[in-house]
C-alpha positions in Angstrom: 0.0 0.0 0.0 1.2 3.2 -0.8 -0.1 7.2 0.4 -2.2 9.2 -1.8 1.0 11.6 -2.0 3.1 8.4 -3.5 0.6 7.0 -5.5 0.6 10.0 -7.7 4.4 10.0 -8.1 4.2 6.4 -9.4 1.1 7.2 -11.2 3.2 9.9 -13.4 5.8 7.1 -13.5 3.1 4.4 -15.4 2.7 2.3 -12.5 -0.1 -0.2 -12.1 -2.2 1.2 -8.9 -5.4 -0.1 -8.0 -7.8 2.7 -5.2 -9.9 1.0 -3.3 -12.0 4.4 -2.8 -13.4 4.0 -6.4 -15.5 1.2 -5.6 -17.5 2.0 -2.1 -20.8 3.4 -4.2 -20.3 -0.2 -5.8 -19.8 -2.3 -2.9 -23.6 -1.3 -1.5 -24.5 -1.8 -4.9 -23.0 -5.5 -5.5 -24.4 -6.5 -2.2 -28.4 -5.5 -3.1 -29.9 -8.7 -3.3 -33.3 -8.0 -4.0 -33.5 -8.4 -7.5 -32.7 -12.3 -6.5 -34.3 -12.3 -3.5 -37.8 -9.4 -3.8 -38.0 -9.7 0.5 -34.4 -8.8 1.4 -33.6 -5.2 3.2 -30.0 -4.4 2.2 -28.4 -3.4 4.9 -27.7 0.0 5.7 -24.0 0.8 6.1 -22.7 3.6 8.1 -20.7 6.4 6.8 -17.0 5.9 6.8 -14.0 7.9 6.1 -12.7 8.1 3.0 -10.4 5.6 1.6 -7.2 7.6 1.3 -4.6 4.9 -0.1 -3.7 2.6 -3.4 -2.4 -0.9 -3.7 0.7 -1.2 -5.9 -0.1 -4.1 -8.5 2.1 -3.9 -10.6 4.6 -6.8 -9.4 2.0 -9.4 -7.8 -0.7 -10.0 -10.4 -1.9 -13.0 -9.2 -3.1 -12.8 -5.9 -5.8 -15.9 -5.9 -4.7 -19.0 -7.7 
């Protein structure tokens, strides 16, 4: 993991970052089940600070395998 203030050195450098902050409004989103199920409540998440780092990818691509 790297700072916001280093992730946009290496970001001018070409480097493979990933921000975790770009997908909150898309984790509430992949968790709404009620299409698949019409009677569940998604669950109401509390407000949270904001995600202020990146994750350096560039050398470990797989991660899962």
């Amino acid at each position: 993991m790297v700072t916001k203030e280093q992730g946009e050195i290496m970001s001018m450098n070409g480097d493979s970052l990933v921000y975790p902050g770009r997908f909150a409004a898309n984790w509430k989103l992949w968790g709404d089940l009620s299409d698949v199920y019409p009677g569940n409540v998604p669950p109401s998440y509390p407000t949270i600070p904001p995600i202020d780092y990146a994750i350096d990818v560039s050398r470990l691509r797989r991660i899962v395998g």
